[in-house]
C-alpha positions in Angstrom: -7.1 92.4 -9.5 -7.1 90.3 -12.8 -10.0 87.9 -13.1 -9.6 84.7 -15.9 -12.6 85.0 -18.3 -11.4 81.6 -19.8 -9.7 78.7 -17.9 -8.5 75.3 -19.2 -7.5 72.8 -16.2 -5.8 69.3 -17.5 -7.3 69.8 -21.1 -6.2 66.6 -23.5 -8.0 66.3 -27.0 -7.0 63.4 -29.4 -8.3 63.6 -32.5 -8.8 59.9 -34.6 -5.7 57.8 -34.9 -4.2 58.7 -31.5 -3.2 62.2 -32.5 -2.9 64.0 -29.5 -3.2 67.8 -30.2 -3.2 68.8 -26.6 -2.3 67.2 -23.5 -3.1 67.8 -20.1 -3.1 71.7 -21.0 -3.7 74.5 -18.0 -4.1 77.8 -18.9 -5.6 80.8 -18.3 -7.0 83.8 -20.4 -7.4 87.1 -18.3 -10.7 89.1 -18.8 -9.8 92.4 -20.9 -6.0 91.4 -21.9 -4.8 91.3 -25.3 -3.4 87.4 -25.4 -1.1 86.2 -28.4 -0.9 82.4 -28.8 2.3 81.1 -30.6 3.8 77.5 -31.2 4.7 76.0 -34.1 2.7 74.3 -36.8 0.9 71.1 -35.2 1.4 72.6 -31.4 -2.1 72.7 -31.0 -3.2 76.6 -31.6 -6.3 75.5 -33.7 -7.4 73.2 -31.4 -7.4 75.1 -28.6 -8.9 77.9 -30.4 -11.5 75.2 -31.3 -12.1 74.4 -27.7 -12.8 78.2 -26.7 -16.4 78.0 -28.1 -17.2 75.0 -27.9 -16.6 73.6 -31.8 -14.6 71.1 -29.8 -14.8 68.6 -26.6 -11.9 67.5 -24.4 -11.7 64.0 -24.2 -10.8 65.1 -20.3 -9.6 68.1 -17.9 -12.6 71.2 -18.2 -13.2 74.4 -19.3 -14.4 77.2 -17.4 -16.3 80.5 -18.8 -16.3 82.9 -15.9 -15.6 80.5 -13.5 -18.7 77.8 -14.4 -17.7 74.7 -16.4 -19.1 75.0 -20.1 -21.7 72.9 -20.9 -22.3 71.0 -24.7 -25.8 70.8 -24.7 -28.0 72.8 -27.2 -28.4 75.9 -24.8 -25.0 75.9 -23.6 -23.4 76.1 -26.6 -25.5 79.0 -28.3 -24.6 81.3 -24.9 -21.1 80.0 -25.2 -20.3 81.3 -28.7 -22.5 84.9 -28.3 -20.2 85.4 -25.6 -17.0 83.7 -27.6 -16.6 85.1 -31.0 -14.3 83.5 -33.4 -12.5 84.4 -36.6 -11.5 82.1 -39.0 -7.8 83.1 -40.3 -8.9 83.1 -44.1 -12.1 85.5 -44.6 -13.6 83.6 -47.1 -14.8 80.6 -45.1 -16.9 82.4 -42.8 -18.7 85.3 -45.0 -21.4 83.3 -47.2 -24.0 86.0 -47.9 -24.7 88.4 -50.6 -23.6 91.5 -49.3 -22.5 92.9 -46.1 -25.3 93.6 -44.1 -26.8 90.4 -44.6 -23.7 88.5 -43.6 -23.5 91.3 -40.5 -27.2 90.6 -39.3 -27.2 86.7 -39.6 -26.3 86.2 -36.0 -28.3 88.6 -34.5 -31.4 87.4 -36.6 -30.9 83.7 -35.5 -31.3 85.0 -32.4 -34.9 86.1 -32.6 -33.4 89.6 -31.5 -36.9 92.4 -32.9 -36.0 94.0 -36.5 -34.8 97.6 -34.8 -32.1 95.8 -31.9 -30.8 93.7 -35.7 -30.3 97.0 -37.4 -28.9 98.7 -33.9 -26.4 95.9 -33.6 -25.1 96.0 -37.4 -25.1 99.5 -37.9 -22.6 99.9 -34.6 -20.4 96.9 -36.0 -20.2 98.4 -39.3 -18.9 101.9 -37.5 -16.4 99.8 -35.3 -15.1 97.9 -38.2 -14.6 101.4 -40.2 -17.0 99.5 -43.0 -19.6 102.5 -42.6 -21.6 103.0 -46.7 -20.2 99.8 -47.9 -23.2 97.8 -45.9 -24.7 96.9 -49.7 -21.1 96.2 -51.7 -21.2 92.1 -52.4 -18.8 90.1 -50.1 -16.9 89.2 -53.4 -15.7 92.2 -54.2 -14.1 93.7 -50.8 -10.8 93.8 -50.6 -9.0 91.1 -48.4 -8.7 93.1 -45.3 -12.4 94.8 -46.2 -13.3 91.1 -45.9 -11.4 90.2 -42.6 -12.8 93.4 -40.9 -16.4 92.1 -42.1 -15.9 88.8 -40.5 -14.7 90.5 -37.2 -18.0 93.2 -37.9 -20.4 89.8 -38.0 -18.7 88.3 -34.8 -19.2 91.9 -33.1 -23.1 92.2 -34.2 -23.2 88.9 -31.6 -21.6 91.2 -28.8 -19.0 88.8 -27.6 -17.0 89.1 -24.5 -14.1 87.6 -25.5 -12.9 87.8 -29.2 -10.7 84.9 -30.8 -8.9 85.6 -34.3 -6.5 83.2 -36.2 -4.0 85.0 -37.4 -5.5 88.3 -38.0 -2.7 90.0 -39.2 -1.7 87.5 -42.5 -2.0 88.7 -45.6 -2.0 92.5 -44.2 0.5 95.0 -46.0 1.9 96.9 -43.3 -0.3 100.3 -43.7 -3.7 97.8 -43.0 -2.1 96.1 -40.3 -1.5 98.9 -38.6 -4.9 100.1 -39.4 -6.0 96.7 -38.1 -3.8 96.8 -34.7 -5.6 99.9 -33.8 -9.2 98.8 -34.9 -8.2 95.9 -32.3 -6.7 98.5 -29.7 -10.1 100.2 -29.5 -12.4 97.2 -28.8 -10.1 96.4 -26.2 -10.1 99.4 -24.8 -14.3 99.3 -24.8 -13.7 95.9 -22.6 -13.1 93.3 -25.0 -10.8 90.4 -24.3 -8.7 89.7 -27.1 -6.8 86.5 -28.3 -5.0 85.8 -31.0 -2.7 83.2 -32.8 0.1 84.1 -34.3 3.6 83.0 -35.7 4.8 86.7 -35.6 7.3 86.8 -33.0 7.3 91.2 -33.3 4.0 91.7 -33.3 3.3 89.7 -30.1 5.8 91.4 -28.2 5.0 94.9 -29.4 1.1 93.9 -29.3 0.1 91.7 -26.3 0.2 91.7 -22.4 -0.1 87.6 -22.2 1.5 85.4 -24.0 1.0 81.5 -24.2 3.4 79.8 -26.4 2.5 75.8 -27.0 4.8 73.2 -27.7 3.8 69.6 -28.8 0.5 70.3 -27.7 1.8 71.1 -23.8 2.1 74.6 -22.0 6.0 75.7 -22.3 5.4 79.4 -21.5 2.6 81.8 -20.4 3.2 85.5 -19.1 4.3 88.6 -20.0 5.4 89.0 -23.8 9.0 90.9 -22.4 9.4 87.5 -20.5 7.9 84.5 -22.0 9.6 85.7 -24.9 13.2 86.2 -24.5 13.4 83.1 -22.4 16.3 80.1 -24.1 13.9 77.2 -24.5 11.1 79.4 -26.2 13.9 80.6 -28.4 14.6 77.2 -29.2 11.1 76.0 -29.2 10.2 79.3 -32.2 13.5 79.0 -33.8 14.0 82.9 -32.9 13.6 85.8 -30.6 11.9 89.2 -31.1 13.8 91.7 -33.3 13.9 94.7 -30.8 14.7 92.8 -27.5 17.6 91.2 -29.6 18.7 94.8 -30.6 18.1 95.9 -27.2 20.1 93.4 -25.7 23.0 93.9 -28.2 22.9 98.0 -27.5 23.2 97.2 -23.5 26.5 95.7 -24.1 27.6 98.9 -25.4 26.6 100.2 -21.9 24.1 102.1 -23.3 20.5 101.8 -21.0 17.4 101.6 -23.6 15.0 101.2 -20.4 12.1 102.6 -20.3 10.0 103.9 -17.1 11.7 100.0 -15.9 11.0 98.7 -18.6 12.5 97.3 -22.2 11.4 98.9 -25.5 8.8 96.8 -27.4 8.5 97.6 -30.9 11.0 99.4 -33.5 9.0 102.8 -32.8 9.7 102.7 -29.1 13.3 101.9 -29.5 14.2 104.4 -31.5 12.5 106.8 -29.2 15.2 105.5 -26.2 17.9 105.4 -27.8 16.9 108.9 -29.3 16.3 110.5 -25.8 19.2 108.3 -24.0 22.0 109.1 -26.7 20.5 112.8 -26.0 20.9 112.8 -22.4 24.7 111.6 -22.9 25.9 114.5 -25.5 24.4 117.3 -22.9 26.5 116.1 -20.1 
């Protein structure tokens, strides 16, 4: 049984000037799914990743956490964003202190949490982010994706339910973000609901089991990747389609079936693999 962790019902947020970012948006985030959100620029993916935590208010519609409507006073807010972290897509906006640790234990220190429970909290974030013995290197000097996995590591040390990154994988060469994905992979697997936002058509269809893609601020598609994303108006909408289900479409003209258990490759990896063992299966007939 899938449970939402997040719900939007009839959201619509206009920002000065009559801008509408969204507009009358429904949606729903499941609890312990990995979620990509795609659009194009100015669809309204930073708004509604705004809205998540409460940075934002919608001018109308609600928002539900867990199936209660958020509240925007003081108290609501602070239990809101412990239980929804966010992460900014460039690193250097949300690390501020000298060195890692520091930067790790803010948020657990703000929250009044004893001296030993701080250190507890860090100490495990460090280890999940793979940032073990660099606790005391100076936030300047990490490398870019040190930096984005100590953004992540601070959002962690606040134990969040549901983690929200913009565009975590930009500015990765392939070998971190693979190193990234599986970082991801493993707090998902611990119970972590994950969304991100993304313009990378491949990773979301290798990576996620929702997707939501946004258009003009409205909900055009929501469900799974191998659906939402080979549909004709989302292919108009993105301006493309994934790489592998175009391949894969191409190779079942040929008569040649690339399925899977039932079910279409998603990445370049498990492509080759089926064409591998299907082209195999044919030359021992």
């Amino acid at each position: 049984m899938t449970t939402a962790v997040i719900e939007l019902q009839g959201v619509t947020f206009t920002y000065p000037g009559d801008i509408r970012a969204l507009d009358n948006f429904t949606a729903s985030f499941v609890r312990g799914r990995r979620t990509a959100v795609l659009g194009r620029n100015g669809s309204g993916k930073t708004t509604l990743f705004s809205l998540l935590n409460g940075l934002q208010r919608p001018q109308s519609g609600q928002i539900l956490f867990d199936g209660r409507t958020i509240g925007y006073d003081r108290q609501s807010l602070l239990k809101l964003r412990q239980a929804v972290g966010m992460v900014f897509q460039d690193p250097d906006s949300q690390l501020f202190s000298a060195c890692i640790y520091e930067d790790i234990s803010f948020g657990p220190l703000n929250l009044g949490l004893p001296e030993n429970e701080v250190r507890t909290r860090v100490e495990r974030a460090l280890t999940q982010m793979k940032l073990s013995g660099l606790e005391n290197r100076p936030t300047h000097s990490l490398s870019f994706g040190q930096k984005k996995r100590a953004c992540i590591a601070g959002v962690l040390a606040m134990q969040p339910q549901v983690l929200v990154l913009d565009e975590p994988f930009a500015g990765l060469d392939p070998v971190m973000a693979a190193e990234f994905s599986a970082i991801l992979d493993e707090l998902q697997r611990g119970g972590t609901t994950l969304i991100i936002a993304t313009h990378d058509l491949d990773l979301a269809y290798a990576w996620a089991d929702q997707v939501i893609v946004l258009q003009e601020g409205r909900l055009l598609a929501d469900g799974a990747a191998t659906e939402a994303l080979v549909r004709p108006d989302v292919h108009a909408e993105l301006g493309a389609s994934p790489i592998v289900a175009e391949i894969a479409a191409v190779i079942a003209l040929t008569g040649l079936d690339v399925y899977a258990n039932g079910y279409l490759p998603r990445s370049r990896a498990e492509l080759v693999k089926s064409i591998a063992a299907k082209t195999k299966g044919e030359s021992t007939r």
